[in-house]
C-alpha positions in Angstrom: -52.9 -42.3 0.8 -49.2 -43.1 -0.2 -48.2 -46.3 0.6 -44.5 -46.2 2.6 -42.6 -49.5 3.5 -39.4 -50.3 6.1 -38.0 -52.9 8.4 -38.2 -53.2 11.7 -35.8 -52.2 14.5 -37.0 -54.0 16.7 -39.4 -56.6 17.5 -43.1 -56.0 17.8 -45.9 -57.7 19.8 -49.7 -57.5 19.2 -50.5 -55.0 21.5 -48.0 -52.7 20.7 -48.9 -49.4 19.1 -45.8 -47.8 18.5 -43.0 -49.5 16.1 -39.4 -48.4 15.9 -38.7 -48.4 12.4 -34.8 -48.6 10.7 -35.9 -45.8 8.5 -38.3 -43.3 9.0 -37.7 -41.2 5.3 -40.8 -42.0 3.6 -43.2 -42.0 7.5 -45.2 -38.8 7.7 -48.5 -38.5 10.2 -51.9 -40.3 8.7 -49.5 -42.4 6.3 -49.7 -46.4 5.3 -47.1 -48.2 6.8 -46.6 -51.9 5.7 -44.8 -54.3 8.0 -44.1 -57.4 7.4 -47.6 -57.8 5.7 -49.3 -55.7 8.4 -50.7 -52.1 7.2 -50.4 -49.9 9.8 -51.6 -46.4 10.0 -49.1 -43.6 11.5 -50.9 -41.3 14.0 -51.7 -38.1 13.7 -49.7 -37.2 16.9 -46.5 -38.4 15.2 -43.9 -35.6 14.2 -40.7 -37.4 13.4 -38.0 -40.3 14.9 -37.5 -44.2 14.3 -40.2 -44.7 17.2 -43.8 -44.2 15.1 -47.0 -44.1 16.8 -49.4 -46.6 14.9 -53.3 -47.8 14.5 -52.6 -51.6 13.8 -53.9 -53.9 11.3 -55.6 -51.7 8.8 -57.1 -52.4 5.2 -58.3 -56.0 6.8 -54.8 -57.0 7.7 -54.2 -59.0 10.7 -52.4 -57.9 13.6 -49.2 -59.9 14.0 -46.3 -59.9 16.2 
């Protein structure tokens, strides 16, 4: 999978499964998302917007707020 990277919006806890991303250009369902040192996973569900739905902490990263 392609690997796509942005900042943050807004903050993020650990049990949060959505992120709200600045830029969502590159963010496609079943894409790599990397945060801050956290891979995230977009879902399948997701379509399009700045709020992505996420599987957290993927490829043995940690999931950090």
């Amino acid at each position: 999978m392609a690997l796509a990277t942005t900042t943050l919006s807004s903050a993020v806890v650990v049990t949060d499964t959505e992120i709200v991303v600045a830029s969502a250009t590159s963010v496609a369902a079943g894409r790599i998302v990397l945060v801050d040192g956290e891979f995230m996973q977009v879902l399948q569900s997701y379509t399009s917007g700045t709020t992505v739905g996420v599987t957290r902490g993927q490829n043995g990263t940690a999931t950090a707020a």
